[in-house]
C-alpha positions as a LaTeX table, in Angstrom:
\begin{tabular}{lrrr}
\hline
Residue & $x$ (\AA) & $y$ (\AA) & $z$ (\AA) \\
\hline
Unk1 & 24.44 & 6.66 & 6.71 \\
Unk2 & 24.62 & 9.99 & 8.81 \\
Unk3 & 27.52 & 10.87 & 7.15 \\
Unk4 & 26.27 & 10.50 & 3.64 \\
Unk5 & 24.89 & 13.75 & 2.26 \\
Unk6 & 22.81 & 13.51 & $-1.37$ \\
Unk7 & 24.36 & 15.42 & $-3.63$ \\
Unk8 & 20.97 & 16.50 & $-5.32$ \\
Unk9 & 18.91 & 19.45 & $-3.59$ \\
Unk10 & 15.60 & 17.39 & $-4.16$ \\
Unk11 & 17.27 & 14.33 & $-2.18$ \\
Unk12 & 18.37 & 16.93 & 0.81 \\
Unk13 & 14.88 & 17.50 & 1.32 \\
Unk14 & 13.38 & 14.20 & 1.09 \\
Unk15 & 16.10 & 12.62 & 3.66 \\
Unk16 & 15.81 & 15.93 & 6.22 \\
Unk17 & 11.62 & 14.88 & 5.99 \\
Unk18 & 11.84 & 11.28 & 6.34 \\
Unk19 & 14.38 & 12.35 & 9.59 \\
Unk20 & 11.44 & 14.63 & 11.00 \\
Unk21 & 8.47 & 12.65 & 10.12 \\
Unk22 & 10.55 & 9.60 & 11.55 \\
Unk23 & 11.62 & 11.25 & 14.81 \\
Unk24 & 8.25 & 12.78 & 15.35 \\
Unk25 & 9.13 & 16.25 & 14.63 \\
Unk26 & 7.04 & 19.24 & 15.68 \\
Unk27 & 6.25 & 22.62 & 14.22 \\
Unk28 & 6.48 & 25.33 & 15.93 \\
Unk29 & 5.93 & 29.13 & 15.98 \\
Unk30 & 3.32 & 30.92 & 14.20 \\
Unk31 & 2.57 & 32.27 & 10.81 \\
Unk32 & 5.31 & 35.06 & 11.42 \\
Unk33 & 7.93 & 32.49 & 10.95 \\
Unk34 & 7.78 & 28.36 & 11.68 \\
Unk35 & 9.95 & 26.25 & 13.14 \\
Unk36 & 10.90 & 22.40 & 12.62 \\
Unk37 & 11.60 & 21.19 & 15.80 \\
Unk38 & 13.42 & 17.64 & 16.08 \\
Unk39 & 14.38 & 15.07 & 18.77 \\
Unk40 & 16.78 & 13.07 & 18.11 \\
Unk41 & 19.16 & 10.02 & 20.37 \\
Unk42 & 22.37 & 10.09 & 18.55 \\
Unk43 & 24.61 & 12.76 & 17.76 \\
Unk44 & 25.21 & 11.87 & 14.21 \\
Unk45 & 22.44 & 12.20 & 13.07 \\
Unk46 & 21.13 & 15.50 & 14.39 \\
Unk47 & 24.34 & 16.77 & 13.10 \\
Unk48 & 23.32 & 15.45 & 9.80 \\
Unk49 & 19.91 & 17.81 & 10.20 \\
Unk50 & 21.93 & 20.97 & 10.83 \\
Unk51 & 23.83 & 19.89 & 7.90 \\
Unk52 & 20.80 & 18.91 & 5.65 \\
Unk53 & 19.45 & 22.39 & 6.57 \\
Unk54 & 21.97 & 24.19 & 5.54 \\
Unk55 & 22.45 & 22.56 & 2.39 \\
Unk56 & 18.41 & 22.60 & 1.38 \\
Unk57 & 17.89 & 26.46 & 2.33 \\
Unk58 & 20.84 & 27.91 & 4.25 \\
Unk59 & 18.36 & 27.40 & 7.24 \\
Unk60 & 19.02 & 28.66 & 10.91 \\
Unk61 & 19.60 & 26.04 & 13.60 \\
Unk62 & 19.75 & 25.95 & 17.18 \\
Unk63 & 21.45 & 22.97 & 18.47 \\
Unk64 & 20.98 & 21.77 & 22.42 \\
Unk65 & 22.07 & 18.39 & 24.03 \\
Unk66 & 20.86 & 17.65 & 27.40 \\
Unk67 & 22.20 & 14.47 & 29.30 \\
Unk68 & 19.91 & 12.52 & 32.01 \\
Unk69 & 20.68 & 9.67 & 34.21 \\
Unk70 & 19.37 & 7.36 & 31.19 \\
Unk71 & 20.14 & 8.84 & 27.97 \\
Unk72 & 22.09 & 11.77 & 26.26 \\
Unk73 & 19.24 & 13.85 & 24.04 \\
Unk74 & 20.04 & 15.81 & 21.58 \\
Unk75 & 17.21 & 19.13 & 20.11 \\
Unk76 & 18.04 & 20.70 & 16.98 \\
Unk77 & 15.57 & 23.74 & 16.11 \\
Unk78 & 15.92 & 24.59 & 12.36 \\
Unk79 & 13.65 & 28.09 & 11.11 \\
Unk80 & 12.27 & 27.26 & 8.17 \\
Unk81 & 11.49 & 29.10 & 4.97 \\
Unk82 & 7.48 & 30.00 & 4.15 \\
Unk83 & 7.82 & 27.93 & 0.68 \\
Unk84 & 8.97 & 24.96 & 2.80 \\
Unk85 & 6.67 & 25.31 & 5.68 \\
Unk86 & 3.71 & 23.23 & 3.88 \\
Unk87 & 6.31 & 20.36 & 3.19 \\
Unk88 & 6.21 & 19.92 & 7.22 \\
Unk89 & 2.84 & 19.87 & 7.36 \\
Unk90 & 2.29 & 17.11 & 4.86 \\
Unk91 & $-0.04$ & 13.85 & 5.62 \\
Unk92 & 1.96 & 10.67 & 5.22 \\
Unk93 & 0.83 & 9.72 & 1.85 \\
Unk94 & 1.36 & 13.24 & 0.44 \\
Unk95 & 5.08 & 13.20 & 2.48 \\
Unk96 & 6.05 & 10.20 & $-0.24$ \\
Unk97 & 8.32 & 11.55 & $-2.92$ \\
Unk98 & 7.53 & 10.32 & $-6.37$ \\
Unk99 & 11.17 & 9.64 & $-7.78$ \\
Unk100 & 12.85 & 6.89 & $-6.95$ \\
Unk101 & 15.91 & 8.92 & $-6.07$ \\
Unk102 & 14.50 & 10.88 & $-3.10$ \\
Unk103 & 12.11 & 7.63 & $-2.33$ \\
Unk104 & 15.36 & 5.94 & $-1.44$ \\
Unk105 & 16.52 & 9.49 & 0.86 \\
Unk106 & 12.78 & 9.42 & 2.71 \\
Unk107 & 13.38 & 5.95 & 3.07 \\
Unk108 & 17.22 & 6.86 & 4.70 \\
Unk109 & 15.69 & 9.36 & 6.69 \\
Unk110 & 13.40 & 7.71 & 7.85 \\
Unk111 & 15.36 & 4.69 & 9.31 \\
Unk112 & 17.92 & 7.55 & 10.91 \\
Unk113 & 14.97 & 8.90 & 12.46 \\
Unk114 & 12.93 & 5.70 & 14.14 \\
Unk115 & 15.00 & 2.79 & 12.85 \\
Unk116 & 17.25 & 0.11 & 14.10 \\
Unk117 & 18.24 & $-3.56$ & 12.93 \\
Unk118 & 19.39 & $-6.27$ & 14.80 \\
Unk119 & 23.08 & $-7.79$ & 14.77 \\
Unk120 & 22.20 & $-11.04$ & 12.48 \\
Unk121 & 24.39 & $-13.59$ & 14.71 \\
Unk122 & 21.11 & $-13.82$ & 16.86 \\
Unk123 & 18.45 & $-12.93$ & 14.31 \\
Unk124 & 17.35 & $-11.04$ & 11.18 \\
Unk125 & 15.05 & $-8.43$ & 12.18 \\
Unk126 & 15.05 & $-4.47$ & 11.17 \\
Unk127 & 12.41 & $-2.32$ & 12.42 \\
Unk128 & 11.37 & 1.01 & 12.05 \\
Unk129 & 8.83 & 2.58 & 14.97 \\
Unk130 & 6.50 & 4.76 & 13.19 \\
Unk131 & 4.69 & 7.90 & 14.88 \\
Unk132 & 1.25 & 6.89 & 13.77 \\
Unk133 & $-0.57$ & 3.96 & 12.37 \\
Unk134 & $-0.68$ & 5.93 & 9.16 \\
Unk135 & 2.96 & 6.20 & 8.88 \\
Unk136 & 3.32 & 2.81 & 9.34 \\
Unk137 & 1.17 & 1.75 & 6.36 \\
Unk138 & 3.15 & 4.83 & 4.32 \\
Unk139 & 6.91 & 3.34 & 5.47 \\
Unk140 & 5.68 & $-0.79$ & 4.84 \\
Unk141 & 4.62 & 0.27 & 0.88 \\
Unk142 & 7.63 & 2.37 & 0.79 \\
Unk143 & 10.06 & $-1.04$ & 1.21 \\
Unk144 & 7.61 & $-2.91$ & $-0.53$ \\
Unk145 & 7.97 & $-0.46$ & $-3.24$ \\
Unk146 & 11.69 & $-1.34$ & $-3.10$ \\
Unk147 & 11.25 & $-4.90$ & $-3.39$ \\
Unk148 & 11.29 & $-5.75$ & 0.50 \\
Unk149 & 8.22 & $-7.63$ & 2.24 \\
Unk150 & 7.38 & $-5.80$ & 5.50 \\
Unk151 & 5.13 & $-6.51$ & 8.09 \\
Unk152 & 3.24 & $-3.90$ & 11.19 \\
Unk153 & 2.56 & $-4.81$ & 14.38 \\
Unk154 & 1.27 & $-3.30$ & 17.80 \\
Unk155 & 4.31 & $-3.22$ & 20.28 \\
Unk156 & 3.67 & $-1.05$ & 23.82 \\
Unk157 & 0.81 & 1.30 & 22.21 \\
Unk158 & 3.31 & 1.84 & 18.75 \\
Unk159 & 3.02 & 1.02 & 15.32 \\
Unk160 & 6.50 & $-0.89$ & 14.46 \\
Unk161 & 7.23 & $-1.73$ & 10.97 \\
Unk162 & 9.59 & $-4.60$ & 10.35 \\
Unk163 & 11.42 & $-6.71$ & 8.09 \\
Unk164 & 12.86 & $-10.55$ & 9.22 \\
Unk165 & 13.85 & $-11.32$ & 6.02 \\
Unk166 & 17.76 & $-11.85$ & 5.58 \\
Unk167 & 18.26 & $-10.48$ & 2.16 \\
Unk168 & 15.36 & $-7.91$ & 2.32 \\
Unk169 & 17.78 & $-6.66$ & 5.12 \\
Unk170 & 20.54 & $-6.33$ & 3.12 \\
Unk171 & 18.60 & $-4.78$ & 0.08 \\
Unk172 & 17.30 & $-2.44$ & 2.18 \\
Unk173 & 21.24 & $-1.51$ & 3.47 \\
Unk174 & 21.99 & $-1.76$ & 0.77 \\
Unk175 & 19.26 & 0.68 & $-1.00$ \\
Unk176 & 20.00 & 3.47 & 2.34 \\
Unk177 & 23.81 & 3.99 & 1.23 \\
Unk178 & 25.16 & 1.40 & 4.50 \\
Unk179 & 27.97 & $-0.12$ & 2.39 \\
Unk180 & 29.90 & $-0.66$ & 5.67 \\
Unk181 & 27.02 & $-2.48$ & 7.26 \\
Unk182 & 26.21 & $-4.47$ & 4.54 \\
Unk183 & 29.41 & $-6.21$ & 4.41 \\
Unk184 & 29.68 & $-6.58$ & 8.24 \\
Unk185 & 25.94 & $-8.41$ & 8.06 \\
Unk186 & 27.33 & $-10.59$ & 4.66 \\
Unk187 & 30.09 & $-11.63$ & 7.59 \\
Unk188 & 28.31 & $-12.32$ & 10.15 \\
Unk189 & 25.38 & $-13.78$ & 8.01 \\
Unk190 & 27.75 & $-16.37$ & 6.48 \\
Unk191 & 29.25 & $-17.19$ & 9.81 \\
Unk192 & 25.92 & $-17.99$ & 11.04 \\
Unk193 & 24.49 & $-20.00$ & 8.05 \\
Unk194 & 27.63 & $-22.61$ & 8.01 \\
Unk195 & 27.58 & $-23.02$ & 11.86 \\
Unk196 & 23.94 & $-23.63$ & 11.37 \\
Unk197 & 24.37 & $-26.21$ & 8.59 \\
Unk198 & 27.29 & $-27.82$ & 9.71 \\
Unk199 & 24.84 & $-28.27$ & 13.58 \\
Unk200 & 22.08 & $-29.45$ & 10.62 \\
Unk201 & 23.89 & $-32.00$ & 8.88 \\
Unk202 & 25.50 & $-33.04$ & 12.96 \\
Unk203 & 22.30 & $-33.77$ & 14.38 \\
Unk204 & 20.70 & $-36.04$ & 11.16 \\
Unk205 & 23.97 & $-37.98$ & 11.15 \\
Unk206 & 23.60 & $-38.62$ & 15.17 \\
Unk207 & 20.20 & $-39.33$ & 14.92 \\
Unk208 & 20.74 & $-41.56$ & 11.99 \\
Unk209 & 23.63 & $-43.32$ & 14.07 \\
Unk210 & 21.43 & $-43.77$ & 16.85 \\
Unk211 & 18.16 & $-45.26$ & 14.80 \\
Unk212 & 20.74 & $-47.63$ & 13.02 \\
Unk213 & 22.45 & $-48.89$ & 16.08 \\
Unk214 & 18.97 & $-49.25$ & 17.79 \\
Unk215 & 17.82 & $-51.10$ & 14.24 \\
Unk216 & 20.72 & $-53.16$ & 14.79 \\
Unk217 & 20.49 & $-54.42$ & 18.17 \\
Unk218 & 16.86 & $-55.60$ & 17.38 \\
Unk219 & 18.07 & $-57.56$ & 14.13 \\
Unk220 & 20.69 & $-59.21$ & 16.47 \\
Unk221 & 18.39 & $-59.75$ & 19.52 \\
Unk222 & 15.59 & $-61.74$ & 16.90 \\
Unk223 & 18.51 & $-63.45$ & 15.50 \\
Unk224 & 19.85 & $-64.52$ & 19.05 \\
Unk225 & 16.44 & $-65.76$ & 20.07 \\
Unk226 & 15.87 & $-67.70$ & 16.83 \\
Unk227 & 19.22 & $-69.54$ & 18.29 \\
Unk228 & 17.83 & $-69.92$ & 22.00 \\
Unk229 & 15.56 & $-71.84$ & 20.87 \\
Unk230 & 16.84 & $-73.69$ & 17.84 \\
Unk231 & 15.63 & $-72.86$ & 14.92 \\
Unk232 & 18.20 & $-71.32$ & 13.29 \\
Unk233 & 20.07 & $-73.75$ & 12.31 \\
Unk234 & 16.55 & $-75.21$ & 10.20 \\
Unk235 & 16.46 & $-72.11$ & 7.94 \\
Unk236 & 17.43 & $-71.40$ & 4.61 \\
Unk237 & 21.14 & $-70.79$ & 3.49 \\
Unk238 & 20.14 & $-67.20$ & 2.59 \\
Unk239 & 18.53 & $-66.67$ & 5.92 \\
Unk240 & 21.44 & $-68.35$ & 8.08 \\
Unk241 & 23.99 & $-66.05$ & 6.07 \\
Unk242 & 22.31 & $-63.10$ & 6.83 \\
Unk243 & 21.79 & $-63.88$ & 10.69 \\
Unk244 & 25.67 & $-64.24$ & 10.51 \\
Unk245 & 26.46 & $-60.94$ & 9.04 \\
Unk246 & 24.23 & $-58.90$ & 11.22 \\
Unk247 & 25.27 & $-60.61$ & 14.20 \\
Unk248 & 28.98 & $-60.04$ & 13.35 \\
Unk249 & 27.97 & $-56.62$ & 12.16 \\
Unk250 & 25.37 & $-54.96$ & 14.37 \\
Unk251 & 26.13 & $-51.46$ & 13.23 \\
Unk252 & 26.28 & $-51.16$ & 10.11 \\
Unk253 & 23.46 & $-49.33$ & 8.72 \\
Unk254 & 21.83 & $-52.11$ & 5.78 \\
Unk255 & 23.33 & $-49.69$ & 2.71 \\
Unk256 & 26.50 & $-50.59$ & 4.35 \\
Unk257 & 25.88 & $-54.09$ & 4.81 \\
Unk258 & 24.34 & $-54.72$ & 1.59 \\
Unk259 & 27.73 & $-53.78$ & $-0.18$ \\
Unk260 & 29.72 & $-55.97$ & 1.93 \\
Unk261 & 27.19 & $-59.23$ & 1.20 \\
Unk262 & 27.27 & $-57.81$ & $-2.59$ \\
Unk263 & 22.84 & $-58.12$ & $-2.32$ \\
Unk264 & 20.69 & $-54.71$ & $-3.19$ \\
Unk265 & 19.38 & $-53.16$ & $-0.08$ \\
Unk266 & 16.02 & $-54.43$ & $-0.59$ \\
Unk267 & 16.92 & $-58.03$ & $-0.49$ \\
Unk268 & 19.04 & $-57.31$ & 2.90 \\
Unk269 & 16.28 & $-55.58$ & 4.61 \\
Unk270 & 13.69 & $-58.61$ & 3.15 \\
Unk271 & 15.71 & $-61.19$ & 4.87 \\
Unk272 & 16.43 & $-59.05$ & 8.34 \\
Unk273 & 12.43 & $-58.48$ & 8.88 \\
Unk274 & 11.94 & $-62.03$ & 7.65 \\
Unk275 & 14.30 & $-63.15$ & 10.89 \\
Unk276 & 12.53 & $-60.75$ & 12.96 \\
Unk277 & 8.90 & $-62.06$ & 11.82 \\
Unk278 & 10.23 & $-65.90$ & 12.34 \\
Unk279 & 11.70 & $-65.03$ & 15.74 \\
Unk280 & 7.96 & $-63.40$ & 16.90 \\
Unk281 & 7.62 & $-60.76$ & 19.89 \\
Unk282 & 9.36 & $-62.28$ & 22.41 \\
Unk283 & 12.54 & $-62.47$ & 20.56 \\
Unk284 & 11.38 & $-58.77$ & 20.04 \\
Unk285 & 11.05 & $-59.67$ & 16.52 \\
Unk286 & 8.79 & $-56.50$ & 15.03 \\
Unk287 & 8.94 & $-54.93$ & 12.24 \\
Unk288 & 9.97 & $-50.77$ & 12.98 \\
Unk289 & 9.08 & $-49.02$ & 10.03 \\
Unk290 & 12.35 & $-47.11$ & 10.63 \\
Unk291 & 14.16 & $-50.24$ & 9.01 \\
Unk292 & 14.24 & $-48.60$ & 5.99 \\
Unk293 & 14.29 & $-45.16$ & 6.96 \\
Unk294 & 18.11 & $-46.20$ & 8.23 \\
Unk295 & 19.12 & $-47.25$ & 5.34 \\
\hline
\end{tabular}
């Protein structure tokens, strides 16, 4: 996005404001002449001011980078013209361009100035830390106003608005001019969504193993104990059938088991809590409502 530069004059202006107002930009001087004074972390971008000024009003610039033990800084002073002072000098809500055209360059410069979004193999989340609570409320109707739900929060004494939404992410790219990013987050995004449905549909098939199997072994420990103790051999022909296939077939989920006896699942499940009832609790012969639930 810092190397984009709007083509329209009104646009320049709207994306070098949202870049100041975002990065907390002074004025300075007095009413001899002003200043805009800006403080920005990557080189790009305060590039892109010098350019932006130059392009808007053919405006001065003084460019400084000073490098610390933690971070390389980078000060661009641009002297600004007396018609454009009062544009600096705006409240948030007055800042906010009407048109939708230099709504969606406020909205660039802004992010250039105090945003960031997260790589999406971890998480959706793009954020943009405002200099005031008033901002904040400004920049959340501003990607509301482009179709984006956002939400504020406190974080360390700053307003931060943000946006966790997966596709109000890539709108929002998408709305800035980041064609490049937008198709590296489609990637990674669909990367992410098949690992996480193929882990999905994994864990419901183990855990639907696991509660047939454990289904199973009851049906064939009630069935066992009916044996022990010999009344198996005095039930019905339906009920003796049905001991035999479970026992010979302990896990098969009853779908499964009700296509190999030809019988609806209704009428195997019947007869297997029927056993389970006959053989009574110490032939651990309940009846787990996840019988069904297995099927």
């Amino acid at each position: 996005m810092a190397g984009l530069l709007p083509a329209r004059p009104c646009c320049q202006l709207s994306e070098l404001l949202g870049i100041y107002f975002g990065s907390r930009g002074r004025l300075l001087g007095n009413q001899r002449g002003r200043s805009a004074y800006f403080s920005l972390l990557r080189n790009a971008v305060a590039r892109k001011v010098v350019r932006l000024g130059r392009a808007v009003a053919r405006m001065d610039a003084k460019y400084q980078a000073l490098k610390t033990r933690k971070r390389m800084s980078f000060f661009i002073e641009l002297v600004l013209p007396a018609e454009l002072v009062p544009a600096f000098s705006q409240p948030p809500l007055g800042a906010m361009p009407d048109a939708a055209c230099d709504r969606k360059a406020m909205l660039r410069g802004l992010f250039l100035g105090c945003g960031s979004v997260n790589a999406p193999n971890a998480r959706y989340h793009l954020e943009l830390v405002a200099p005031t609570r008033s901002w904040a409320s400004a920049i959340a109707g501003l990607l509301e106003g482009s179709g984006v739900k956002a939400g504020i929060t406190e974080r360390a004494g700053q307003s931060v608005v943000y946006v966790k939404d997966g596709d109000g992410i890539v709108r929002l790219l998408s709305t800035m001019g980041a064609n490049r990013a937008v198709m590296e987050f489609e990637n990674v995004r669909v990367v992410r969504e098949v690992s996480g449905d193929v882990n999905r549909r994994l864990n419901f098939e183990t855990a639907n193993i696991g509660k047939t199997i454990g289904s199973g072994m009851r049906q064939a420990a009630a069935i066992e104990a009916l044996e022990a103790g010999g009344k198996l051999a005095g039930l019905p022909p339906a009920l003796r059938e049905m001991a035999r296939w479970r026992l010979q077939n302990p896990d098969l989920n009853l779908g499964e088991l009700a296509g190999r006896m030809n019988l609806s699942k209704s009428a195997v499940n019947h007869r297997l809590r029927r056993l389970q009832e006959l053989a009574g609790p110490n032939g651990h012969g309940k009846t787990p409502k996840d019988e069904r639930r297995t099927a």
